[in-house]
Predicted model as a PDB file, atoms N, CA, C, CB and O in Angstrom, pLDDT in the B-factor column:
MODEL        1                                                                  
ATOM      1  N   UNK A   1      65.397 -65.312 -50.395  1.00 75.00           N  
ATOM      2  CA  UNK A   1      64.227 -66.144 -50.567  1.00 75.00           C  
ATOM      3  C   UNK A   1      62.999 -65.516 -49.916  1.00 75.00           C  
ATOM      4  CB  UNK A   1      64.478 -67.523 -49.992  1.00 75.00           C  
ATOM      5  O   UNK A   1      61.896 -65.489 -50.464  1.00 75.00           O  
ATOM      6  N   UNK A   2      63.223 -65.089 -48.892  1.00 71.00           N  
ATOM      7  CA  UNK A   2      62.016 -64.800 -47.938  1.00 71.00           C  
ATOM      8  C   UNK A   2      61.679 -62.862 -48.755  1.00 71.00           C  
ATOM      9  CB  UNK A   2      62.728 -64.922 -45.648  1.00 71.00           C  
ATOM     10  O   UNK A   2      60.557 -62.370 -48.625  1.00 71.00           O  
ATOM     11  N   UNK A   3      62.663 -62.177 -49.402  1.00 77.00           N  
ATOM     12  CA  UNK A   3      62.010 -61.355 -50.120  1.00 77.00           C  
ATOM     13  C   UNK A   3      61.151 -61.933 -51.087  1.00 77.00           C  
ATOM     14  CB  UNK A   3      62.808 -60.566 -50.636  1.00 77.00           C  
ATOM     15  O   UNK A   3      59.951 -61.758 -50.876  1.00 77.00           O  
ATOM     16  N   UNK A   4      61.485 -62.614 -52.151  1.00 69.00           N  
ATOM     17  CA  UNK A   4      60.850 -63.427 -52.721  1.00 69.00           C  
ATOM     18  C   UNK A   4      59.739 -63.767 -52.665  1.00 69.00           C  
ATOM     19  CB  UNK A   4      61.228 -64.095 -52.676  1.00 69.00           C  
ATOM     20  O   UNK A   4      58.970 -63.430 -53.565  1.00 69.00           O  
ATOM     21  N   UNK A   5      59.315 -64.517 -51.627  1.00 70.00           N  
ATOM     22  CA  UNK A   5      57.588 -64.585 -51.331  1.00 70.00           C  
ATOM     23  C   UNK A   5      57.006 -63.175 -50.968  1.00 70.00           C  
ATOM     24  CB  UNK A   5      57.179 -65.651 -49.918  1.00 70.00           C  
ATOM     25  O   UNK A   5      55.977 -62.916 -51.593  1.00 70.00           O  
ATOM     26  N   UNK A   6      57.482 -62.095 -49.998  1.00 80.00           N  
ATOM     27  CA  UNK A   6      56.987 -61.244 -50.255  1.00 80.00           C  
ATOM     28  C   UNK A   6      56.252 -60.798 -51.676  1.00 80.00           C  
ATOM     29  CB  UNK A   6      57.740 -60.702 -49.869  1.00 80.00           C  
ATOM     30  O   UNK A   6      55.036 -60.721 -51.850  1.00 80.00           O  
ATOM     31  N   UNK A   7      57.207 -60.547 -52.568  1.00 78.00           N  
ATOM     32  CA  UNK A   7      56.789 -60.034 -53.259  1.00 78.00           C  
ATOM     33  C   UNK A   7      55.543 -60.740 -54.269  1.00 78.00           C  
ATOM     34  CB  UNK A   7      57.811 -59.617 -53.650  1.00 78.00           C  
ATOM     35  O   UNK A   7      54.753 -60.176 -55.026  1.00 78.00           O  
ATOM     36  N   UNK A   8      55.784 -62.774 -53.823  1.00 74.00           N  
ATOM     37  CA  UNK A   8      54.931 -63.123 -54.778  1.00 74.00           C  
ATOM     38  C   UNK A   8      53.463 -63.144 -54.354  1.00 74.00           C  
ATOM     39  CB  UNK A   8      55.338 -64.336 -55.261  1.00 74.00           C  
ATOM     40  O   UNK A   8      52.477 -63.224 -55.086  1.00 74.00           O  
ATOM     41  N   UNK A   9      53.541 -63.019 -52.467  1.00 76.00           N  
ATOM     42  CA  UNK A   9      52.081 -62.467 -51.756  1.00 76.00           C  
ATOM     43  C   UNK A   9      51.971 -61.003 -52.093  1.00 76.00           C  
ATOM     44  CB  UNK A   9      52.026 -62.611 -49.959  1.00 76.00           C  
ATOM     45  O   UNK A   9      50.755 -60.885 -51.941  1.00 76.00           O  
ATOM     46  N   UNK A  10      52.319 -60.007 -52.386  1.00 79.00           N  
ATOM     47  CA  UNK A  10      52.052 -58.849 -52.946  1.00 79.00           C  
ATOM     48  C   UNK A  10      51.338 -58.737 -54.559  1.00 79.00           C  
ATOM     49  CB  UNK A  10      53.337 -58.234 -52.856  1.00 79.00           C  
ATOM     50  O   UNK A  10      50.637 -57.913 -55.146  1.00 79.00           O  
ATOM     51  N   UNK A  11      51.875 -59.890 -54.838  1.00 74.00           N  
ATOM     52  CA  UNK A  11      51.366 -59.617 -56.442  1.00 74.00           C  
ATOM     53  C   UNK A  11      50.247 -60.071 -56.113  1.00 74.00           C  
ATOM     54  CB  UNK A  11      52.053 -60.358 -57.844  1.00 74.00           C  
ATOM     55  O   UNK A  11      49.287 -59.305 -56.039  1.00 74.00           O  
ATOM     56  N   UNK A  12      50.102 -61.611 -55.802  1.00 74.00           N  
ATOM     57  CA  UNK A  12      48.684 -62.128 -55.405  1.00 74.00           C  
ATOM     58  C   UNK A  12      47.504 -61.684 -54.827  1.00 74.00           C  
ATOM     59  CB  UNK A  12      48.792 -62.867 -54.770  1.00 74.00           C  
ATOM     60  O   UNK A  12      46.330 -61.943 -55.091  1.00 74.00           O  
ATOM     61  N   UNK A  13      48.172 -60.757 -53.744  1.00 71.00           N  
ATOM     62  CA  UNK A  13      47.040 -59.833 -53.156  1.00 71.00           C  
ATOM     63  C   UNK A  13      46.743 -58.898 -53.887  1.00 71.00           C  
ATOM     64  CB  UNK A  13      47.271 -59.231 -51.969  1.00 71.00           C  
ATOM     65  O   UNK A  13      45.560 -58.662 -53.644  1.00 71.00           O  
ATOM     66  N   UNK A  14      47.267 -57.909 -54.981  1.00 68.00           N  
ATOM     67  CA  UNK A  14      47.183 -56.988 -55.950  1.00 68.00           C  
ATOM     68  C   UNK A  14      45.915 -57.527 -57.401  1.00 68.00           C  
ATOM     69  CB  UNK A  14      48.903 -56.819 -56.423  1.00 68.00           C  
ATOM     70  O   UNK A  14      45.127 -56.891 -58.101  1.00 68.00           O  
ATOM     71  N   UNK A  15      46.271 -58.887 -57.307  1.00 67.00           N  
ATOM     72  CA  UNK A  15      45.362 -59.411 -58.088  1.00 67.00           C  
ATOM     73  C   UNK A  15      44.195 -59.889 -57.539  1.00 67.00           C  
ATOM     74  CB  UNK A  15      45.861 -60.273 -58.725  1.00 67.00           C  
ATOM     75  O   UNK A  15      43.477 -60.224 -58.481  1.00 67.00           O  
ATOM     76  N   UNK A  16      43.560 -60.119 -56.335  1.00 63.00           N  
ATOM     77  CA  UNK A  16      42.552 -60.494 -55.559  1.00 63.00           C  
ATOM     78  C   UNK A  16      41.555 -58.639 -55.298  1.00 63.00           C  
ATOM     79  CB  UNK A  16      43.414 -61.414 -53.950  1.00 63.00           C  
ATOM     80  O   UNK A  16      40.361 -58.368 -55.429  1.00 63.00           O  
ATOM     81  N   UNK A  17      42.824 -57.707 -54.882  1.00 57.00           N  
ATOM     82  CA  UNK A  17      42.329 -56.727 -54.890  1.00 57.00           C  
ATOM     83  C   UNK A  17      41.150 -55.773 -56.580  1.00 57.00           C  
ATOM     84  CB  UNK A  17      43.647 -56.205 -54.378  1.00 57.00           C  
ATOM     85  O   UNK A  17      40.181 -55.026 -56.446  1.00 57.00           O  
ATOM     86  N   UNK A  18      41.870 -56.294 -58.041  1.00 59.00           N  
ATOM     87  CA  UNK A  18      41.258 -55.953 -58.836  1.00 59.00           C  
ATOM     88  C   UNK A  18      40.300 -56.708 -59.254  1.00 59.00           C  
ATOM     89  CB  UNK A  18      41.860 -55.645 -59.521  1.00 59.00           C  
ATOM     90  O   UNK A  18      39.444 -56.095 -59.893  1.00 59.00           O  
ATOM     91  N   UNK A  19      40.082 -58.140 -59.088  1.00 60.00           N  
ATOM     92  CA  UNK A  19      38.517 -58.608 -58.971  1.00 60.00           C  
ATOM     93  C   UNK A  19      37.577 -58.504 -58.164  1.00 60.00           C  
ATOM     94  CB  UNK A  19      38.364 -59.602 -58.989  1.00 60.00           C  
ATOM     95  O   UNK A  19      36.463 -59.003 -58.326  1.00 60.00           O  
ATOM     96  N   UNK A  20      38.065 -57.612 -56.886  1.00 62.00           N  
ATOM     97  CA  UNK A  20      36.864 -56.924 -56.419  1.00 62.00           C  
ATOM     98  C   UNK A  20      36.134 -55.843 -57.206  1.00 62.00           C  
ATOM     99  CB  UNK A  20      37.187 -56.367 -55.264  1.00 62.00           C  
ATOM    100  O   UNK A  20      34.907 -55.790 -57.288  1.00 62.00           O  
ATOM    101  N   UNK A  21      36.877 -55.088 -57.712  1.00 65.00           N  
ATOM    102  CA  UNK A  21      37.141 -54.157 -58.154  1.00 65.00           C  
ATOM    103  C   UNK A  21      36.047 -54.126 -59.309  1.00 65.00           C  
ATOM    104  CB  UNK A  21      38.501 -54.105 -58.378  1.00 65.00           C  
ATOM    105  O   UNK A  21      35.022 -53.446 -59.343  1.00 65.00           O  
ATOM    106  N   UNK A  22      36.709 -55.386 -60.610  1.00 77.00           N  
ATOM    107  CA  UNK A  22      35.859 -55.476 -61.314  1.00 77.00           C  
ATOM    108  C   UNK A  22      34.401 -56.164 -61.416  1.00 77.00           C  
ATOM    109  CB  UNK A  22      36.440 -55.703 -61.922  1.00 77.00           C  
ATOM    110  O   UNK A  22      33.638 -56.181 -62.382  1.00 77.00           O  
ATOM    111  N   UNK A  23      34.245 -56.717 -60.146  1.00 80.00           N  
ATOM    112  CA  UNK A  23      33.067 -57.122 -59.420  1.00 80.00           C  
ATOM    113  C   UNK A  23      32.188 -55.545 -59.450  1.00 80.00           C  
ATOM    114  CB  UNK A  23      33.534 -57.811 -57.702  1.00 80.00           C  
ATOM    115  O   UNK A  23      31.225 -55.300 -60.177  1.00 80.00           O  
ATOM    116  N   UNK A  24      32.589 -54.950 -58.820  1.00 82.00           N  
ATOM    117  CA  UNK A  24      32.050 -53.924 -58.123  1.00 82.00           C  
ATOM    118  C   UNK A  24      31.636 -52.497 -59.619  1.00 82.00           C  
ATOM    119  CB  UNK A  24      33.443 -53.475 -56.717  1.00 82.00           C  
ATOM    120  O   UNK A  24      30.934 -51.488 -59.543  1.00 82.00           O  
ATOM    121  N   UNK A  25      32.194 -52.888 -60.439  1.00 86.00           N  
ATOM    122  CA  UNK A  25      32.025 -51.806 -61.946  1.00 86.00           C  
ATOM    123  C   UNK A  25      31.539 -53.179 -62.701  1.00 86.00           C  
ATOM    124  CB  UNK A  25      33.873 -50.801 -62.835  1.00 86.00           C  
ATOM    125  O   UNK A  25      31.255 -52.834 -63.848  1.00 86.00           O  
ATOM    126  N   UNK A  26      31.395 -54.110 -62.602  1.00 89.00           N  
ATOM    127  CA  UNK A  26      29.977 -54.780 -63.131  1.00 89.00           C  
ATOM    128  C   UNK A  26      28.864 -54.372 -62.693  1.00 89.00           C  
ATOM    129  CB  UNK A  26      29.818 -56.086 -62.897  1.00 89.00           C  
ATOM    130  O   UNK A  26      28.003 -54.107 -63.531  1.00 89.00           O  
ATOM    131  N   UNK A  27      28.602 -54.230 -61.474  1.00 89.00           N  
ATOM    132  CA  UNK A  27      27.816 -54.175 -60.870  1.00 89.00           C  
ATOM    133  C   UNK A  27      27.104 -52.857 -60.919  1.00 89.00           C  
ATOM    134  CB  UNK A  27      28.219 -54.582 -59.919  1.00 89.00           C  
ATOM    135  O   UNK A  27      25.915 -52.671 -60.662  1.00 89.00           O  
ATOM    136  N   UNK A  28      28.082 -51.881 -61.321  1.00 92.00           N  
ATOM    137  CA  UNK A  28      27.293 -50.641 -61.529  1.00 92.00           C  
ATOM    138  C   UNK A  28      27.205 -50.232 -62.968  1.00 92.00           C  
ATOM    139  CB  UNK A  28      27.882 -49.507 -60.744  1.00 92.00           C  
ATOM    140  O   UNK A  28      26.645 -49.185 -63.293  1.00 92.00           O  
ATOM    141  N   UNK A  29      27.812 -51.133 -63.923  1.00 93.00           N  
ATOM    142  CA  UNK A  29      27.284 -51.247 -65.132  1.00 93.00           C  
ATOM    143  C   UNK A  29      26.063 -51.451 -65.830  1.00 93.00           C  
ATOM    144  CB  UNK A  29      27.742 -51.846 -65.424  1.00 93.00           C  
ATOM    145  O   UNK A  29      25.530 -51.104 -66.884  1.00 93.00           O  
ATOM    146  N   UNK A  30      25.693 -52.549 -64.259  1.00 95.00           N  
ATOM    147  CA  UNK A  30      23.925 -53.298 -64.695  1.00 95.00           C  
ATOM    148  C   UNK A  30      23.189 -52.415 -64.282  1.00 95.00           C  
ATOM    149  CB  UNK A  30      23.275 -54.812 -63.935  1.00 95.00           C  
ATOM    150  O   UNK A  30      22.262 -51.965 -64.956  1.00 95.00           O  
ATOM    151  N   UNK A  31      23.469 -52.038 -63.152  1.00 95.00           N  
ATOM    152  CA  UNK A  31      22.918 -50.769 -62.712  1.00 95.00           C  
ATOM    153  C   UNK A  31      22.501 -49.734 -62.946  1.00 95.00           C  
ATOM    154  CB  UNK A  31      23.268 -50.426 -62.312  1.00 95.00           C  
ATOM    155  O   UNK A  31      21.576 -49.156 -62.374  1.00 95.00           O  
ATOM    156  N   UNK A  32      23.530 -49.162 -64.354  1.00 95.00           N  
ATOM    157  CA  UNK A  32      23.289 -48.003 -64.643  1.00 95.00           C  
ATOM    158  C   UNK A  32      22.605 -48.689 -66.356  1.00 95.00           C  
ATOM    159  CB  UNK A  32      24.796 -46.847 -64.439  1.00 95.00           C  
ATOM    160  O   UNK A  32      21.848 -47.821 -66.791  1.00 95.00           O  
ATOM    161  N   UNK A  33      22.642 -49.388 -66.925  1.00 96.00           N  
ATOM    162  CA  UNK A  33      21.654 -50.068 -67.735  1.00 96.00           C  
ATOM    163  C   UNK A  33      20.082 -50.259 -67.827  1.00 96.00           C  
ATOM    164  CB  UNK A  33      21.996 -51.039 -67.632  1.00 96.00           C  
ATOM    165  O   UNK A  33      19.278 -50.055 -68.736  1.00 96.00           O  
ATOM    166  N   UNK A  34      19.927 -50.864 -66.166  1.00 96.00           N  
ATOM    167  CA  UNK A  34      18.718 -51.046 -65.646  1.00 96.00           C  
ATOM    168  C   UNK A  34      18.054 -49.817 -65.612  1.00 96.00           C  
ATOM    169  CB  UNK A  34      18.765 -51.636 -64.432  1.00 96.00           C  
ATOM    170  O   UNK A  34      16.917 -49.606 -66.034  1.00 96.00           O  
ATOM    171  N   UNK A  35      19.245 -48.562 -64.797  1.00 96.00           N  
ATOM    172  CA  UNK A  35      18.300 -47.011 -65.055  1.00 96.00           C  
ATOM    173  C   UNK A  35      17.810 -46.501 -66.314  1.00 96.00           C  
ATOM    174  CB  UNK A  35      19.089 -45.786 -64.683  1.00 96.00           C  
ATOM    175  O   UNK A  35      16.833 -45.773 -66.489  1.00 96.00           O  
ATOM    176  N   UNK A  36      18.780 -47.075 -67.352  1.00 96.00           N  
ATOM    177  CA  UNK A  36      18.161 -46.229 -69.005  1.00 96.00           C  
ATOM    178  C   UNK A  36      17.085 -46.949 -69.346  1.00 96.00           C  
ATOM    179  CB  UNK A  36      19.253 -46.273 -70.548  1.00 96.00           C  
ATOM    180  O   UNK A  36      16.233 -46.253 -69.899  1.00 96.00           O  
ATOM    181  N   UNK A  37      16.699 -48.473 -69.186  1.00 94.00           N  
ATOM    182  CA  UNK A  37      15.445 -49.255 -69.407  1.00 94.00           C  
ATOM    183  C   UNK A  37      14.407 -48.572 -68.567  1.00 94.00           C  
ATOM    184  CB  UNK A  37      15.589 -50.816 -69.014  1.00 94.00           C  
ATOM    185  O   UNK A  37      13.333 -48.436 -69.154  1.00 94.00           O  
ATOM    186  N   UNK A  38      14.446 -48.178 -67.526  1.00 94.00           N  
ATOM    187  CA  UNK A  38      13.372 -47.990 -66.588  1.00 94.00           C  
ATOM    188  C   UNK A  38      13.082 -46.811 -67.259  1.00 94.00           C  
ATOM    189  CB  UNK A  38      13.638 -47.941 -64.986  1.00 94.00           C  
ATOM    190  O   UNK A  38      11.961 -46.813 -67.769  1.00 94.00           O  
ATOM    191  N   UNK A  39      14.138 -45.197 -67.514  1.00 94.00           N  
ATOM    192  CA  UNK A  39      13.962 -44.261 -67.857  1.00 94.00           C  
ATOM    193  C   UNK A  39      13.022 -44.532 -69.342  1.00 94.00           C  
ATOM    194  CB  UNK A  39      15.233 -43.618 -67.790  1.00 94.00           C  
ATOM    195  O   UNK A  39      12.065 -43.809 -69.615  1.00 94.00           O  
ATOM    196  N   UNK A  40      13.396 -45.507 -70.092  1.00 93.00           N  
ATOM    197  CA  UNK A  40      13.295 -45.586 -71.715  1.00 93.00           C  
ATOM    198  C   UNK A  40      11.436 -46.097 -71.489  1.00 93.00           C  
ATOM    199  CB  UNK A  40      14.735 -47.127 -72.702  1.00 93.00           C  
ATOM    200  O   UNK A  40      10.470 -45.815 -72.198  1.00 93.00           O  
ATOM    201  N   UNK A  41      11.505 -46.809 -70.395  1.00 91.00           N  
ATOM    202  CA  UNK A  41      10.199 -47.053 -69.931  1.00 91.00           C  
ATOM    203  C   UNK A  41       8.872 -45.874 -69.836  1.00 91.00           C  
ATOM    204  CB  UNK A  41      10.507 -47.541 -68.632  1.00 91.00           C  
ATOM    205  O   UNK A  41       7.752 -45.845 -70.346  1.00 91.00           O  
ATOM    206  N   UNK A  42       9.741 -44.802 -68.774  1.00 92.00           N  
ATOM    207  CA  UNK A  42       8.709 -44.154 -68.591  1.00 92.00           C  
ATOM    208  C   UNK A  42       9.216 -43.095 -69.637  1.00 92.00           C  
ATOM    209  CB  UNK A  42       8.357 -43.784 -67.095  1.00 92.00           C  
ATOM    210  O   UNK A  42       9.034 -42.002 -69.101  1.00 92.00           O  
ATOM    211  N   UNK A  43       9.448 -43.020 -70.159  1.00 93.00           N  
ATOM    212  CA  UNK A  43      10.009 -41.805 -71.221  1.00 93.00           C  
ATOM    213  C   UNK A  43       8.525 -42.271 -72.571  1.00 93.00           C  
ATOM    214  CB  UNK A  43      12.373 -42.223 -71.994  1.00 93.00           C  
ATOM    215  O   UNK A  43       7.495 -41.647 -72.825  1.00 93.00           O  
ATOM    216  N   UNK A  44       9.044 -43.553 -73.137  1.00 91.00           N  
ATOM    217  CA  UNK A  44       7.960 -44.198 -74.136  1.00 91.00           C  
ATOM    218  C   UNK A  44       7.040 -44.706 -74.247  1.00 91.00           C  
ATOM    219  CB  UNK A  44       8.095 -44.755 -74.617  1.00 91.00           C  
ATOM    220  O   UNK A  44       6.501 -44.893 -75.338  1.00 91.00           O  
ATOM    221  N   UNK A  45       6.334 -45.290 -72.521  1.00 88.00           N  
ATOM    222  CA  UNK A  45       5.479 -46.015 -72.596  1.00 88.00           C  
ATOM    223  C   UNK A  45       3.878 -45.368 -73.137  1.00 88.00           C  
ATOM    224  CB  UNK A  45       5.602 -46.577 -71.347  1.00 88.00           C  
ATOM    225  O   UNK A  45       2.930 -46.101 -73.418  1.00 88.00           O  
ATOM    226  N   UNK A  46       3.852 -44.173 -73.187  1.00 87.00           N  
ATOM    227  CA  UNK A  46       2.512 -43.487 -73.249  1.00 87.00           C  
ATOM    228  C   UNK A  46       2.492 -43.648 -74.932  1.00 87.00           C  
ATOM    229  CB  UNK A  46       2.440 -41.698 -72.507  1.00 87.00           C  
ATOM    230  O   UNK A  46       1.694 -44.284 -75.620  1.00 87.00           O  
ATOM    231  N   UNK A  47       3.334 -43.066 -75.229  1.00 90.00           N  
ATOM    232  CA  UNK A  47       3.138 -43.322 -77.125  1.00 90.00           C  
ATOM    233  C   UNK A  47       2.806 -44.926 -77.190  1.00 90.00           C  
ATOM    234  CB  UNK A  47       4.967 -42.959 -78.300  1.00 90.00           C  
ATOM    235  O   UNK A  47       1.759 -45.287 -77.727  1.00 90.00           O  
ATOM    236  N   UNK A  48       3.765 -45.932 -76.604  1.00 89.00           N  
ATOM    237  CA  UNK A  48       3.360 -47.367 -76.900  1.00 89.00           C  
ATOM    238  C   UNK A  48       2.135 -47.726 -76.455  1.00 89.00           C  
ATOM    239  CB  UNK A  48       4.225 -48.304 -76.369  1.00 89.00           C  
ATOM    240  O   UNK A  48       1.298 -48.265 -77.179  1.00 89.00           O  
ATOM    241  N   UNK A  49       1.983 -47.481 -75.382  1.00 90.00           N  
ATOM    242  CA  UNK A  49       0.602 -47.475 -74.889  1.00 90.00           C  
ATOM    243  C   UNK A  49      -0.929 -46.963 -76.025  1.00 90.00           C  
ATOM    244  CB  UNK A  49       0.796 -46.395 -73.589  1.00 90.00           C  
ATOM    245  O   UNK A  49      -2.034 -47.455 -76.255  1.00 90.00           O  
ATOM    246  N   UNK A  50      -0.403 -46.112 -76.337  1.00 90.00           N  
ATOM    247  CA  UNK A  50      -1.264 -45.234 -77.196  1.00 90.00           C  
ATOM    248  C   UNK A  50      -1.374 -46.120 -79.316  1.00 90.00           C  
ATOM    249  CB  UNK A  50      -0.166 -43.247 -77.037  1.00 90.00           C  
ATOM    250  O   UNK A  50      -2.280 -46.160 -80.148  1.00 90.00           O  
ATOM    251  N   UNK A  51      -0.217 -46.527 -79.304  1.00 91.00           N  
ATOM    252  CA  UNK A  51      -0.129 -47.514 -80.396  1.00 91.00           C  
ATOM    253  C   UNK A  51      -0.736 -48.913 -80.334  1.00 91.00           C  
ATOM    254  CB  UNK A  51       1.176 -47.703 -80.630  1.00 91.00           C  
ATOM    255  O   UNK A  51      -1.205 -49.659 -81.193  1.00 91.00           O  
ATOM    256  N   UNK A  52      -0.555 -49.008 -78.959  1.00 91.00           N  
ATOM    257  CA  UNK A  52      -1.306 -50.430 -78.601  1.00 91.00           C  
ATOM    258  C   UNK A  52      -3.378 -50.405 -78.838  1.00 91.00           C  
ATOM    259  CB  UNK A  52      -0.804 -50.717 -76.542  1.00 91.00           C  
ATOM    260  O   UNK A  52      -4.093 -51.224 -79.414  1.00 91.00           O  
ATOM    261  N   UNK A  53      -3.746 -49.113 -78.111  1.00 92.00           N  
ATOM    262  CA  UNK A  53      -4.895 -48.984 -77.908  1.00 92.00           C  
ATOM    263  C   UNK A  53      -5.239 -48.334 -78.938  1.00 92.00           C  
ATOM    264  CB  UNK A  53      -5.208 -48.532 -76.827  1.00 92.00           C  
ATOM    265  O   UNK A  53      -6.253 -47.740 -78.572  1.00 92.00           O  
ATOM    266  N   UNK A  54      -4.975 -47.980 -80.346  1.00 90.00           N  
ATOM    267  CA  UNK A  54      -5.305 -47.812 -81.529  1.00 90.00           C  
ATOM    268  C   UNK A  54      -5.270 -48.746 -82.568  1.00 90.00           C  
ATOM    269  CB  UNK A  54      -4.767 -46.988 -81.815  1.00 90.00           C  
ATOM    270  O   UNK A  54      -5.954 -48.668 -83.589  1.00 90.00           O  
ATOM    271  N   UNK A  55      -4.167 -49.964 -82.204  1.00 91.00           N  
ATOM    272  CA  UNK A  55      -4.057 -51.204 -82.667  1.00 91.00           C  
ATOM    273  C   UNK A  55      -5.376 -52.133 -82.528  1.00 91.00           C  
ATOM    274  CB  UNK A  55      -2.930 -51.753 -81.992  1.00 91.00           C  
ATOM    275  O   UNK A  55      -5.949 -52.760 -83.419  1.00 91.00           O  
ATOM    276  N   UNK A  56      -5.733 -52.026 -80.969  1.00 91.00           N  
ATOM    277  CA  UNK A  56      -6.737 -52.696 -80.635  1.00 91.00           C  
ATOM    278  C   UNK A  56      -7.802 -51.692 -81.302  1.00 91.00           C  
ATOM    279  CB  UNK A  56      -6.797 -53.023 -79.081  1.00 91.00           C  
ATOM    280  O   UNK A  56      -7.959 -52.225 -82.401  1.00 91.00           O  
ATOM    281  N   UNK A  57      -8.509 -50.714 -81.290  1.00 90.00           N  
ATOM    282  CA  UNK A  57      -9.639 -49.885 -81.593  1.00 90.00           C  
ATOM    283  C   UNK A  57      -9.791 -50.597 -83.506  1.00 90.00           C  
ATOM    284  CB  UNK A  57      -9.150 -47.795 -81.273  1.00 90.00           C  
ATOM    285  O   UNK A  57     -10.871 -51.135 -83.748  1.00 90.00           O  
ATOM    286  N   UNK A  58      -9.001 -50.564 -84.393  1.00 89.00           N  
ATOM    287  CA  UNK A  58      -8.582 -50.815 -85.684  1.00 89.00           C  
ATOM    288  C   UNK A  58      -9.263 -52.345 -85.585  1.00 89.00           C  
ATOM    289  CB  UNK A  58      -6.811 -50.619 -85.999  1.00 89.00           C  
ATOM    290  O   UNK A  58     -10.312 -52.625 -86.165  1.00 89.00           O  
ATOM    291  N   UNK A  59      -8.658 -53.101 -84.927  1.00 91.00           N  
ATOM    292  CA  UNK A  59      -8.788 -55.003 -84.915  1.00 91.00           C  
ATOM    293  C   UNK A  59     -10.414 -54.684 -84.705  1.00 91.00           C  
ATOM    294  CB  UNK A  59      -7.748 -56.262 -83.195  1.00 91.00           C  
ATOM    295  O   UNK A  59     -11.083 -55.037 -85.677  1.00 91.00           O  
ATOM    296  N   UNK A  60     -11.228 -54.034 -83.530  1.00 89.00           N  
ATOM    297  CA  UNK A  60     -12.580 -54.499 -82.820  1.00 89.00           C  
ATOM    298  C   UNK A  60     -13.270 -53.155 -83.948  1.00 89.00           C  
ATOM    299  CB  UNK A  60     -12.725 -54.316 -80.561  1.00 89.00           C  
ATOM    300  O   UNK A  60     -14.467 -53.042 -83.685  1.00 89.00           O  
ATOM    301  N   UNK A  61     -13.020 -52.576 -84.606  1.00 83.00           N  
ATOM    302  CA  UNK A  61     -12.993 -51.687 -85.813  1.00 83.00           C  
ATOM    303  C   UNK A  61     -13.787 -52.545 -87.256  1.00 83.00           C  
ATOM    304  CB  UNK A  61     -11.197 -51.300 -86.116  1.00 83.00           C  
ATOM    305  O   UNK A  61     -14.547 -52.295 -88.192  1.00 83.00           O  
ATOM    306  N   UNK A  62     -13.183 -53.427 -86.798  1.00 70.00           N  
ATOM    307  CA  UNK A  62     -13.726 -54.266 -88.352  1.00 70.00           C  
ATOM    308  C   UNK A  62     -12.343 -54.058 -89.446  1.00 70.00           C  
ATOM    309  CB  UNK A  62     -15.505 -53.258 -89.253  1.00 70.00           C  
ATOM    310  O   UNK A  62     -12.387 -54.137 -90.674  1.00 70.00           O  
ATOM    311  N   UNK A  63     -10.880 -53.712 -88.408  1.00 59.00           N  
ATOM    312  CA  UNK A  63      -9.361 -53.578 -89.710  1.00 59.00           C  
ATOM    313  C   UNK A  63      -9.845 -52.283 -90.862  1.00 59.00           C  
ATOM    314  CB  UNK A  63      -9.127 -55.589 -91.010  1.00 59.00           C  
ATOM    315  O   UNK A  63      -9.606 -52.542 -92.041  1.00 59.00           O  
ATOM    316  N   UNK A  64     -10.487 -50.958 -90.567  1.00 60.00           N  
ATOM    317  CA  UNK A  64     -10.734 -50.241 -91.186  1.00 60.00           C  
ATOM    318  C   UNK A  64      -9.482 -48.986 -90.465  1.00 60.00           C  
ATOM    319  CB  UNK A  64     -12.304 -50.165 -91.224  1.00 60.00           C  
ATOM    320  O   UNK A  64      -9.824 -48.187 -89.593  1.00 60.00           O  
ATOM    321  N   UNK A  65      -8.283 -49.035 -90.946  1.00 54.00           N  
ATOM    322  CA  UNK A  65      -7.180 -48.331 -90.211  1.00 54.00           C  
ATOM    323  C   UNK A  65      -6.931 -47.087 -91.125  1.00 54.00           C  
ATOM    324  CB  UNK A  65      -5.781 -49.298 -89.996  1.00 54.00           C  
ATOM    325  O   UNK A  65      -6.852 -47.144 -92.353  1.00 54.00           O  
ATOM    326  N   UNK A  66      -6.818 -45.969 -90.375  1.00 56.00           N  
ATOM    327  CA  UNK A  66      -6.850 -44.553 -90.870  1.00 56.00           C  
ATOM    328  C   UNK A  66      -5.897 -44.446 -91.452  1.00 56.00           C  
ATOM    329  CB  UNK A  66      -6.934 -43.522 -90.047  1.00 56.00           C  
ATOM    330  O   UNK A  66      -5.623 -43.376 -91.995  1.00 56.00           O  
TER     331      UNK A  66                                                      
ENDMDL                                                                          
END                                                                             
């Protein structure tokens, strides 16, 4: 009997141990997500930027678009 619980506190702790686990590779999932947005940020923002302020030039233009 008393092997018994051993082993059923071993499993239990084995399973407490992999939701840290998958705590912890969530966490660097968002992480490494958040880096490709930031990168995708400064990678594109000058062209968007640049689409924006030709958008606007076109509208205060009188909609006469090249």
């Amino acid at each position: 009997m008393l092997q018994y619980l051993t082993i059923m506190l071993a499993n239990q702790k084995a399973k407490m141990d992999e939701r840290g686990a998958s705590a912890v590779e969530y966490g660097l999932l968002v992480a490494g997500i958040a880096a490709i947005i930031v990168a995708a940020v400064f990678l594109f923002g000058g062209m968007v930027e640049g689409i924006f302020t030709d958008t606007q030039a076109d509208i205060e233009g009188g909609g006469n678009a090249n």
